[in-house]
C-alpha positions as CSV (number, residue, x, y, z in Angstrom):
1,X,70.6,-45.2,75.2
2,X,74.0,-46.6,74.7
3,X,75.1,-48.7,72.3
4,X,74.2,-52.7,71.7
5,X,77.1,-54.8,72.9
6,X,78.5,-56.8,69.7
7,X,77.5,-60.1,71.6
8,X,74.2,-59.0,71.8
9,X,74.3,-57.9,67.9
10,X,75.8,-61.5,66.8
11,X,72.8,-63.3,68.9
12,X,69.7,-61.4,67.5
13,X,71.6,-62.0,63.9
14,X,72.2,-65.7,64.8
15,X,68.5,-66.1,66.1
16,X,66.8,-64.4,62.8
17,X,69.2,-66.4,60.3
18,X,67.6,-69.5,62.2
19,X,64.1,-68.2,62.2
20,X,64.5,-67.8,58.1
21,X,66.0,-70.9,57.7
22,X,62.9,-72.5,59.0
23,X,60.6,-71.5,57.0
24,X,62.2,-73.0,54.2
25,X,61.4,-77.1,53.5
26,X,64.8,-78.7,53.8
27,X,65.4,-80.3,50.4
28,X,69.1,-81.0,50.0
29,X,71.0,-81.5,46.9
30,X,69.2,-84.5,45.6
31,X,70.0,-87.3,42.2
32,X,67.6,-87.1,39.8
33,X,67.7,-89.6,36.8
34,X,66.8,-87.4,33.9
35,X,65.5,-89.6,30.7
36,X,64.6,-86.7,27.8
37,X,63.5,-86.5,24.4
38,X,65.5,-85.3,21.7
39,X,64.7,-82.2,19.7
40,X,62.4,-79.3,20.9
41,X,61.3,-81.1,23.6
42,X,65.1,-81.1,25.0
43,X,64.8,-77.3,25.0
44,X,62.1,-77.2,27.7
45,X,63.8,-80.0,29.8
46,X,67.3,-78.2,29.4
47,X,65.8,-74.8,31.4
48,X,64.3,-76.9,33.5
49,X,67.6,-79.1,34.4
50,X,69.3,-75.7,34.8
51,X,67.2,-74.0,37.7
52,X,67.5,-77.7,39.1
53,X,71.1,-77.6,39.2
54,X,71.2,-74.2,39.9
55,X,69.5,-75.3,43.7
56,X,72.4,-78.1,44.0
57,X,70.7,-80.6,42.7
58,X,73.1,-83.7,40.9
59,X,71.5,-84.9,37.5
60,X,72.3,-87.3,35.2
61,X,70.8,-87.6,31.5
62,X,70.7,-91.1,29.3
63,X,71.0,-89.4,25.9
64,X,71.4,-91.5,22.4
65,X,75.0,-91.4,21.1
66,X,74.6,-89.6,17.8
67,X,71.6,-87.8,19.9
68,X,70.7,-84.2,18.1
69,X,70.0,-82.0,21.1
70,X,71.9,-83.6,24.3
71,X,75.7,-82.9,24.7
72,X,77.5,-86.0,25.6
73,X,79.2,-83.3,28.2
74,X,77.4,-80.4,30.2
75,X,78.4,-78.4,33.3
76,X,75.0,-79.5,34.1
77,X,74.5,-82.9,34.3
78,X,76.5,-86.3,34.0
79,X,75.5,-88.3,31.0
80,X,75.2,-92.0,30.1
81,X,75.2,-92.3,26.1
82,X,73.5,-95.7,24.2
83,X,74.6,-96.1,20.8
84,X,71.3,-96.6,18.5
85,X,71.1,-97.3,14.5
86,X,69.5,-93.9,13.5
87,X,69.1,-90.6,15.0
88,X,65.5,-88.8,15.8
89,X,66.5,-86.0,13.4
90,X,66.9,-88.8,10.5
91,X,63.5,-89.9,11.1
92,X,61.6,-86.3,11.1
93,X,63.6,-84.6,8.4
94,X,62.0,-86.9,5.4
95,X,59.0,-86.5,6.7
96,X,58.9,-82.6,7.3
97,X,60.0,-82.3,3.2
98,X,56.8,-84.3,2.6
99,X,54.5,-83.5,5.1
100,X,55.1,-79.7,3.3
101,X,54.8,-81.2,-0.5
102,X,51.3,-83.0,0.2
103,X,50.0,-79.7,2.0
104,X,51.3,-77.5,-0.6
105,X,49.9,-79.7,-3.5
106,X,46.6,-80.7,-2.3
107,X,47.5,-84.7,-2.8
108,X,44.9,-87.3,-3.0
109,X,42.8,-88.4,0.1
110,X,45.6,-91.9,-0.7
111,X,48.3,-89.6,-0.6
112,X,47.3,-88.1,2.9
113,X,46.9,-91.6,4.6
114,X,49.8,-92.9,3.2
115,X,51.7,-90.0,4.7
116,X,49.6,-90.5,7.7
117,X,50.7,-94.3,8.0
118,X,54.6,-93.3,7.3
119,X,54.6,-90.6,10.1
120,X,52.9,-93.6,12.7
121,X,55.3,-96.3,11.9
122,X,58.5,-94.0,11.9
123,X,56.8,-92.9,15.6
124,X,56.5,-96.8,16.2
125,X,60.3,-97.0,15.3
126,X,61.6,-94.6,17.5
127,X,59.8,-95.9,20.6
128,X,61.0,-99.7,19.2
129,X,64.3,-98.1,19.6
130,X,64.6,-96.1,22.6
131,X,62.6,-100.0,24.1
132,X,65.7,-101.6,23.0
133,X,67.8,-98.9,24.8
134,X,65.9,-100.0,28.0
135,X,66.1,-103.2,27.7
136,X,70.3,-103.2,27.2
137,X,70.1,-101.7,30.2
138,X,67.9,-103.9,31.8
139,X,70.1,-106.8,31.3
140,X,73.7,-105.0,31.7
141,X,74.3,-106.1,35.4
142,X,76.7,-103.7,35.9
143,X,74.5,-100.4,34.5
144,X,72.0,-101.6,36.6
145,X,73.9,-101.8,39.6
146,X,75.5,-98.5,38.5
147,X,71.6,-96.8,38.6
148,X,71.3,-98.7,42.0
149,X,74.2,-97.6,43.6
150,X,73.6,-93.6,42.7
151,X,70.7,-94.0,45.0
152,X,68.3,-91.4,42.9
153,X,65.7,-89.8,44.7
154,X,63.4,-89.5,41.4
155,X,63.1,-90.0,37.6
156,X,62.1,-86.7,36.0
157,X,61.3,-88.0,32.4
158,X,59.3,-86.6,28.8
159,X,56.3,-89.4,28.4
160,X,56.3,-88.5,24.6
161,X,58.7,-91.5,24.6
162,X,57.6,-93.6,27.5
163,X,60.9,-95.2,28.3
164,X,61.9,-93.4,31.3
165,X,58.7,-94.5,33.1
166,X,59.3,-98.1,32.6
167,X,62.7,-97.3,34.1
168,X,61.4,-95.2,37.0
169,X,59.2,-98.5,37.7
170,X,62.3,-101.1,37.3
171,X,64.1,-98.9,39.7
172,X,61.1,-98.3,42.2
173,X,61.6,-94.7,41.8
174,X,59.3,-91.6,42.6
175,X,58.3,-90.4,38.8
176,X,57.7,-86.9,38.0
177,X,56.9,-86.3,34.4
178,X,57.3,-83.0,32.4
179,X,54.7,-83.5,29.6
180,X,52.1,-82.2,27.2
181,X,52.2,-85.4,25.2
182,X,52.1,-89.1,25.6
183,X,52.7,-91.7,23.0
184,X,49.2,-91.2,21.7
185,X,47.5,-88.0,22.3
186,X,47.5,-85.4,24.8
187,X,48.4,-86.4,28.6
188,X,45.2,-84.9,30.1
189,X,43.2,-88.0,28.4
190,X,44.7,-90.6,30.6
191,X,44.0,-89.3,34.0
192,X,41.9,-86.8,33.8
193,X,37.6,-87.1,32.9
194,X,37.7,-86.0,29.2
195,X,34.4,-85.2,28.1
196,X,34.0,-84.9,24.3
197,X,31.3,-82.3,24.3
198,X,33.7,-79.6,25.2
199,X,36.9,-81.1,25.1
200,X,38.6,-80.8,21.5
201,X,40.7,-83.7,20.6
202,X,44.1,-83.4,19.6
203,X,44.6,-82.7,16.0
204,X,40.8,-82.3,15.2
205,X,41.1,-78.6,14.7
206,X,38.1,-77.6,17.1
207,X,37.5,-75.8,19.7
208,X,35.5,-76.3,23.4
209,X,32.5,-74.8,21.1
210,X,30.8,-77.7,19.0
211,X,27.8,-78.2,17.3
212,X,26.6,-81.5,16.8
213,X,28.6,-82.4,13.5
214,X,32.2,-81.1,15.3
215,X,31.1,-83.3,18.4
216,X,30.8,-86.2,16.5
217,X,33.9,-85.4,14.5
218,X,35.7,-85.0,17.8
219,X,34.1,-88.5,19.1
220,X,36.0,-90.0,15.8
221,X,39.3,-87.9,16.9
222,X,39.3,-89.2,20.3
223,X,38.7,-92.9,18.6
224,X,41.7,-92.5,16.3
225,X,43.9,-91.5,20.1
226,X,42.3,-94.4,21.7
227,X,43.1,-96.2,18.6
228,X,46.9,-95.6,18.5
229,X,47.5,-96.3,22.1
230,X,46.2,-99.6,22.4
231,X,47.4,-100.4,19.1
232,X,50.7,-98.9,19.0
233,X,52.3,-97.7,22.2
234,X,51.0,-100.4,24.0
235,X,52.4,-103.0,22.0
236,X,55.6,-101.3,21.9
237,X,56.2,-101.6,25.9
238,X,54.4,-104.5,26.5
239,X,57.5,-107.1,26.0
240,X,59.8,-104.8,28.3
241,X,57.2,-104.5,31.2
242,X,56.2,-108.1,30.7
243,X,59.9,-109.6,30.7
244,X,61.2,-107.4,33.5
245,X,58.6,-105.8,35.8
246,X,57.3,-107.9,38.3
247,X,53.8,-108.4,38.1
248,X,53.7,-107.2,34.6
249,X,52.2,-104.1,33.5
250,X,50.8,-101.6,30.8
251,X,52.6,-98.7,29.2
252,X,48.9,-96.8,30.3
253,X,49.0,-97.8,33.8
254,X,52.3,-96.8,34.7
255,X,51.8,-93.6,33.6
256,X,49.0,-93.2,35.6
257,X,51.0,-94.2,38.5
258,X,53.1,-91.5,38.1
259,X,53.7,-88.7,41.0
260,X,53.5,-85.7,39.2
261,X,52.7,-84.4,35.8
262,X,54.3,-81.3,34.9
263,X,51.8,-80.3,32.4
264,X,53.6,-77.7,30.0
265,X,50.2,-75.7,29.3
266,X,47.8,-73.6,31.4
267,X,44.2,-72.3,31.4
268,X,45.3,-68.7,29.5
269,X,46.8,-70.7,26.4
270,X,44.3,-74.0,26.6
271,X,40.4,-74.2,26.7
272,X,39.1,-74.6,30.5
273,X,38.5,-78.3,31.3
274,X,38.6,-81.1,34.4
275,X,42.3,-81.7,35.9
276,X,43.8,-83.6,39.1
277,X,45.7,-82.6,42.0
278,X,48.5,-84.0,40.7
279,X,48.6,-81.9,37.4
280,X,51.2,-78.8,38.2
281,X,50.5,-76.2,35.1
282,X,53.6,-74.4,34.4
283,X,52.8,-73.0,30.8
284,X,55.0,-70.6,29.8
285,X,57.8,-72.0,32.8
286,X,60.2,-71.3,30.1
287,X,59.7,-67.5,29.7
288,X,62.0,-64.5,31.5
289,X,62.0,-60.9,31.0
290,X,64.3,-60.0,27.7
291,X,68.0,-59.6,27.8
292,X,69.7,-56.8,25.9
293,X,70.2,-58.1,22.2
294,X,74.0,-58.5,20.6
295,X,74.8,-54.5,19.5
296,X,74.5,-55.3,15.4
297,X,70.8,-56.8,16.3
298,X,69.7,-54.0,18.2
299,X,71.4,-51.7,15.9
300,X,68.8,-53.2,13.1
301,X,66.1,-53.3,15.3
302,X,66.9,-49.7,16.7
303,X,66.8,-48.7,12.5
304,X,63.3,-49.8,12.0
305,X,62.3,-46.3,13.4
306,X,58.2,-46.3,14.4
307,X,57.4,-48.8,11.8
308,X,59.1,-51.9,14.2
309,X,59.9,-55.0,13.5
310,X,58.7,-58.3,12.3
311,X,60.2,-62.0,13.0
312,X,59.8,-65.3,11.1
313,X,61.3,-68.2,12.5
314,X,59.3,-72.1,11.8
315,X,61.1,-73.9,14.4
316,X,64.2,-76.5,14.6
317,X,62.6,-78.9,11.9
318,X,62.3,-77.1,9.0
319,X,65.8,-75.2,8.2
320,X,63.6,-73.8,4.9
321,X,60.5,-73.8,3.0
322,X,60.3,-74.4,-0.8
323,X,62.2,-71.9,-2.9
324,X,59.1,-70.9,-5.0
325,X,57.4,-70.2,-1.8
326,X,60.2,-68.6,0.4
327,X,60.3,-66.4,-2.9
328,X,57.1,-64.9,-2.8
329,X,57.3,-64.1,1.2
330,X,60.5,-62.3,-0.1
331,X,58.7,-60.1,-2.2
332,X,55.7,-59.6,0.5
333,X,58.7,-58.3,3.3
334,X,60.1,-56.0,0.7
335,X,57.5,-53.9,0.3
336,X,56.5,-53.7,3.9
337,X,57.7,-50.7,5.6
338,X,59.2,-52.7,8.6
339,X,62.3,-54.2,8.9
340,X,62.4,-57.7,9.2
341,X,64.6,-60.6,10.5
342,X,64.2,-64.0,9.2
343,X,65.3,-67.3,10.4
344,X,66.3,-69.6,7.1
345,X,68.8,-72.1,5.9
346,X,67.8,-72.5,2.6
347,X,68.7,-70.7,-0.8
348,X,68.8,-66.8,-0.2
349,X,65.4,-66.1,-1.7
350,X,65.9,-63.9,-5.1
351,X,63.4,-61.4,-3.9
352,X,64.6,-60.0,-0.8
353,X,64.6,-57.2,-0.3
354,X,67.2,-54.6,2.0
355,X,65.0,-54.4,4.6
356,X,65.2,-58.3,5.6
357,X,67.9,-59.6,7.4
358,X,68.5,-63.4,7.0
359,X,70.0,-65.5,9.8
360,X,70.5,-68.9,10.9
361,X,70.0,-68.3,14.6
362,X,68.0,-65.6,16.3
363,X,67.3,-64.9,20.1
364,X,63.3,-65.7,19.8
365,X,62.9,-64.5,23.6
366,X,64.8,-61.6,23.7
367,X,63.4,-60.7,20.0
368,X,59.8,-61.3,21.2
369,X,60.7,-58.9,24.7
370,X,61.6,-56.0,22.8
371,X,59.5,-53.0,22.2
372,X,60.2,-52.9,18.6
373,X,58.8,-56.0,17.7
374,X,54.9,-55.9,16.0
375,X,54.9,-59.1,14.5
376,X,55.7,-62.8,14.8
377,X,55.6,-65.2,12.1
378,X,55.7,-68.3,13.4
379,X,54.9,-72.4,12.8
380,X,52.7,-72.9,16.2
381,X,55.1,-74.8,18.5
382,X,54.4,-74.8,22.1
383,X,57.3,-72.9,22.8
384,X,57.0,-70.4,20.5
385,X,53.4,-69.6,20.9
386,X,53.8,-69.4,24.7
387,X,56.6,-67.0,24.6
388,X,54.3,-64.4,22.4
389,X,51.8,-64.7,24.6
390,X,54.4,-63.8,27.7
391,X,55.6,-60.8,25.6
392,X,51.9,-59.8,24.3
393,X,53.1,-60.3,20.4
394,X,50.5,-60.9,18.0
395,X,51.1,-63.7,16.1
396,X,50.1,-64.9,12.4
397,X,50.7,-68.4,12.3
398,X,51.7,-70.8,9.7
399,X,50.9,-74.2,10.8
400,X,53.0,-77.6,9.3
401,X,52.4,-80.5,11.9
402,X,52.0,-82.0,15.2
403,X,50.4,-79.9,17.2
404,X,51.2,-76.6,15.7
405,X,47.6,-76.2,13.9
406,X,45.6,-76.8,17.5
407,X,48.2,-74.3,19.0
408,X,47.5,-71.6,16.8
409,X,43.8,-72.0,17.1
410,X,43.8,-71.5,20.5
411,X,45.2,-68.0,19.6
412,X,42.8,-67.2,17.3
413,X,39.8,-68.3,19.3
414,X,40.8,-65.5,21.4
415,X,41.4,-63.2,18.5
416,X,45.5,-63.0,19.5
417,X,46.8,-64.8,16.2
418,X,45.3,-65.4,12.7
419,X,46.4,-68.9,10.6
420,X,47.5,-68.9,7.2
421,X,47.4,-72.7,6.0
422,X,50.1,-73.9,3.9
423,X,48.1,-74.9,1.4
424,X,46.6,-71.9,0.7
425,X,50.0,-70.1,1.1
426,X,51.1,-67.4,-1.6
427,X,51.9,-63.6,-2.0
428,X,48.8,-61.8,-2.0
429,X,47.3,-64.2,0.9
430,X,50.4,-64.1,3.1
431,X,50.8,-60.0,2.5
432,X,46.7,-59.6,3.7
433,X,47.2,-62.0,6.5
434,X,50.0,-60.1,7.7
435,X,48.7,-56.5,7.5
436,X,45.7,-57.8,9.2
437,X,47.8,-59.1,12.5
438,X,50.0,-55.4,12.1
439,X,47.1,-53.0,11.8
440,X,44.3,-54.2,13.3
441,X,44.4,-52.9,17.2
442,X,42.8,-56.0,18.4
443,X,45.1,-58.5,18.0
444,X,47.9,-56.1,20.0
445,X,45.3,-55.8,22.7
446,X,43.8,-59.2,22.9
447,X,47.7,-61.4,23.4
448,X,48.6,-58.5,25.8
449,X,45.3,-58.8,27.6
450,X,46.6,-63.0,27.5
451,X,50.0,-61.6,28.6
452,X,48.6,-60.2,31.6
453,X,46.6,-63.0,33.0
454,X,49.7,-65.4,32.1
455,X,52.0,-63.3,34.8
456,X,49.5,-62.9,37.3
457,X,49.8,-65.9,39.3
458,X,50.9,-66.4,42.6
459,X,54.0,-68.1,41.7
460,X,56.2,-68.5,38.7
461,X,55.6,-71.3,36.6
462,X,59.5,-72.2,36.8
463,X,59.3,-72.1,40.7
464,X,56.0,-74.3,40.9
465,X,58.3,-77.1,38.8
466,X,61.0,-76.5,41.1
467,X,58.9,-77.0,44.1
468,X,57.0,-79.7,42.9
469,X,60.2,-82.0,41.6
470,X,61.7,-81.2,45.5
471,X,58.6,-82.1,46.9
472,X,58.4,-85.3,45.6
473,X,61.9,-85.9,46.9
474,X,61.4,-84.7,50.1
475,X,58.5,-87.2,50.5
476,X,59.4,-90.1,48.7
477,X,56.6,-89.6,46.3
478,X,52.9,-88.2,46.5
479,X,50.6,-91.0,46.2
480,X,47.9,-89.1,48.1
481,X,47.5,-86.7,45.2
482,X,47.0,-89.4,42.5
483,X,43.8,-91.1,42.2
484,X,43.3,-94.6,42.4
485,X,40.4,-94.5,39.6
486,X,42.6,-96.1,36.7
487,X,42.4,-99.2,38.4
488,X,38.9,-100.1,37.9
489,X,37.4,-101.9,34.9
490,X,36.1,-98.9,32.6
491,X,32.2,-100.3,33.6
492,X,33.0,-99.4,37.2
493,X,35.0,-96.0,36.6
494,X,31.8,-94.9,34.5
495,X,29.4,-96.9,37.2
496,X,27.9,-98.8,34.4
497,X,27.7,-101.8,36.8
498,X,25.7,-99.8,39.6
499,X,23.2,-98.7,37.0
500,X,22.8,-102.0,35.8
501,X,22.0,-102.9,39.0
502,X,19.9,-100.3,39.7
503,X,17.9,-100.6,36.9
504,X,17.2,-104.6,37.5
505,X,16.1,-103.4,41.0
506,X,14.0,-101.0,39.6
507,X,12.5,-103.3,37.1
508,X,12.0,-106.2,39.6
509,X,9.9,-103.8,41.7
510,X,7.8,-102.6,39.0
511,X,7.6,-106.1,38.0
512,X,6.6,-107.3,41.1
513,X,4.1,-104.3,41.8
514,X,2.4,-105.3,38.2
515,X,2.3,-109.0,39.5
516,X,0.6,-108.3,42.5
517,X,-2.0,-105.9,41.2
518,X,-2.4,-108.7,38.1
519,X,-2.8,-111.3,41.4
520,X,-5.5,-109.1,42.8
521,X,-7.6,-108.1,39.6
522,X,-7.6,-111.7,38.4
523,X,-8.8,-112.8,42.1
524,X,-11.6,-110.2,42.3
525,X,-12.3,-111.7,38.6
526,X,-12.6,-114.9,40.0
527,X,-15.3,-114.3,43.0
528,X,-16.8,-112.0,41.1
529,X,-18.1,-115.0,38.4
530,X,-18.4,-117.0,41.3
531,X,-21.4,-114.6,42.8
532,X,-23.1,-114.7,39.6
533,X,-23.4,-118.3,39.7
């Protein structure tokens, strides 16, 4: 057979590019308005922002000024800065020195709430602030007409600070949100039925397996969420959605209205409960196989021999714990037989011992992907946590705020992590803690066992974001995946007013049935006496 003319080549080639082409959904380059919060939160919305720009896609990010997190510039994305009084990382860093003294000390049940009131009003502030943001924008004609002309296809915004969805709702924008966290509680609870048999509030400490003492304590958790948002974040949005959205409208509504929710969790890290079809899970979205570590890390690691390695790190708000305590977890590493590296700011404890090494910055993922590694000590962030469970690295947790403490139990439910509370912190406890999570097998083989399930899906979490954010461009939203539910009264959504209903209908029948047979008795009665007579 002779060979194929090169016409004939060029045509078959032309015809299968075409062919492949069409199997892809069209999505050009698109504008997304990105609206962030500052912080650790940043971290997951910056990897996110970097596969959408990696597929073409223009972004531009409203940061704060003096903001902690967001560059003013970024081969990334174009940003529009807001000057505001005081930074996030102001706020939080008083409160993380004494959120740790009251744990540490065991202060008074007064002590506790006041903290507890502190930490609500300094939240209260920073949405007051980031309001006022929205509002200067709101009434700067030309930034308005700036947003306007860009002609953005979507709003991809954090709901922790709820901003960016009144702004996705000035601007009659598709909203896509990449959340765990709303201003008050978790983001499941306003979309989703929450039932608080099984589902554990946030903060309460339990799990999806109560008796009847934890279920009431987890009615009175879910009180305290329902509590805070119609006390506090509402209030806080209410004068910017009454002043400038037409119609009006609640902080809880519009969220509810939104397209897509990103939710940064999935059924391997949280317990099993009742979702929507617009809930995308992509747990873990931030995860990727280990890179080869700088040669002076690996070079320590490598030294380690068979004994490995352990790695403490508690997160980007605390730089240090107390020098009394970072002491005695000093003297616990020196006498391990590991090597160990340790993230920490502070004072160079006066214990430590040759085989730590102490830096201000580690590679967590590429750490956590290496083969040496046994152990991660850790605060319980989401981040953190997930990227143990992608690398199958037992964790023993030490749990300050927020969420950490509910992140960490999920681990332990399923025997991958142990807790250590702060208050209970010291030598001996933190040195039996941590030889439990290095020598007991099960730990190893129950977050590898987590590790597999996690990275056998269908997809990657980072590509089901991806997808999701495009498809919403390409069709101009995706009403037919949200549910319509959050616009009836609450006695409707729970059918409260059918039952009602029902029930007088039932009653009326019954009533009527004892009427009649009353009627009959009293009539047979009555001819009954007559016949006598």
């Amino acid at each position: 057979m002779g060979a194929m003319p090169f016409q004939r080549v060029c045509g078959v080639v032309v015809l299968l590019s075409v062919c492949l082409m069409s199997f892809t959904p069209p999505c050009d380059g698109g504008n997304i308005l990105v609206f962030p919060v500052d912080g650790s939160h940043w971290i997951n919305m910056k990897i996110l922002l970097e596969e959408l720009h990696a597929k073409g896609h223009n972004l531009t990010v409203i940061r704060a000024a003096n903001s902690w997190y967001i560059a003013e510039k970024s081969p990334l994305y174009t940003s529009i800065s807001f000057e505001m009084d005081v930074g996030m990382e102001d706020f939080f860093e008083v409160f993380v020195k004494e959120n740790i003294r009251v744990q540490r000390e065991g202060a008074s049940s007064l002590t506790v709430l006041k903290l507890i009131k502190d930490f609500l009003v300094m939240v209260t502030e920073v949405h007051r602030m980031w309001v006022d943001v929205v509002a200067r924008i709101f009434d700067d004609e030309n930034m308005v007409k700036r947003l306007l002309d860009a002609k953005y296809d979507v709003v991809l915004t954090d709901p922790a600070i709820a901003s960016g969805v009144v702004l996705a709702k000035f601007l009659k924008l598709p909203l896509v949100l990449n959340v765990r966290w709303i201003p008050a509680g978790e983001g499941h609870y306003l979309i989703a039925p929450t039932p608080f048999s099984y589902i554990p509030a946030p903060g309460s400490g339990l799990t999806d397996k109560m008796d009847f003492i934890q279920r009431v304590k987890n009615v009175l958790f879910h009180s305290v969420a329902e509590y805070q948002i119609r006390t506090m974040a509402e209030p806080a949005y209410n004068p910017l959605c009454d002043k400038y959205i037409e119609g009006g409208c609640t902080i809880i509504s519009l969220l509810q209205e939104a397209d897509i929710w990103l939710f940064r969790s999935d059924f391997v890290f949280d317990f099993p409960r009742p979702t929507m079809p617009n809930v995308v899970y992509i747990g873990g979205f931030q995860c990727k196989p280990a890179q080869p570590l700088p040669a002076d890390l690996e070079d320590f690691v490598q030294s380690a021999g068979e004994h490995g390695v352990i790695i403490m790190t508690l997160g980007t708000l605390v730089n240090a714990l107390p020098e009394d305590l970072a002491d005695e977890f000093a003297s616990v590493f020196a006498k391990m037989p590991q090597k160990v590296i340790w993230k920490h700011k502070g004072k160079r404890p006066s214990t430590l011992g040759n085989n730590t090494l102490i830096v201000e910055w580690m590679p967590q993922k590429d750490l956590l992907g290496h083969p040496q590694i046994k152990a991660f000590v850790a605060h319980g962030g989401t981040n953190g946590v997930q990227e143990a469970i992608y690398h199958g690295v037992p964790v023993l947790g030490i749990p300050l705020f927020f969420d950490q403490f509910d992140n960490l139990l999920r681990l332990q439910d399923r025997g991958a992590g142990k807790i250590l509370e702060l208050a209970y912190a010291n030598a001996r406890s933190f040195e039996l803690a941590l030889n439990e999570v290095l020598h007991q097998d099960s730990y190893r083989q129950n977050i590898q066992r987590m590790s597999h399930l996690h990275r056998d899906q269908p997809m990657a979490p980072m590509e089901q974001a991806v997808f999701w954010v495009e498809y919403v461009m390409r069709h101009k939203g995706a009403r037919h995946l949200r549910t319509e539910a959050y616009k009836m009264p609450w006695y409707s959504y729970h059918s409260l007013d059918v039952l009602l209903v029902l029930m007088a209908a039932v009653a009326v029948l019954l009533y009527s049935t004892f009427a009649v047979f009353r009627f009959l008795c009293c009539r047979h009665r009555r001819k009954s006496k007559a016949k006598q007579h």
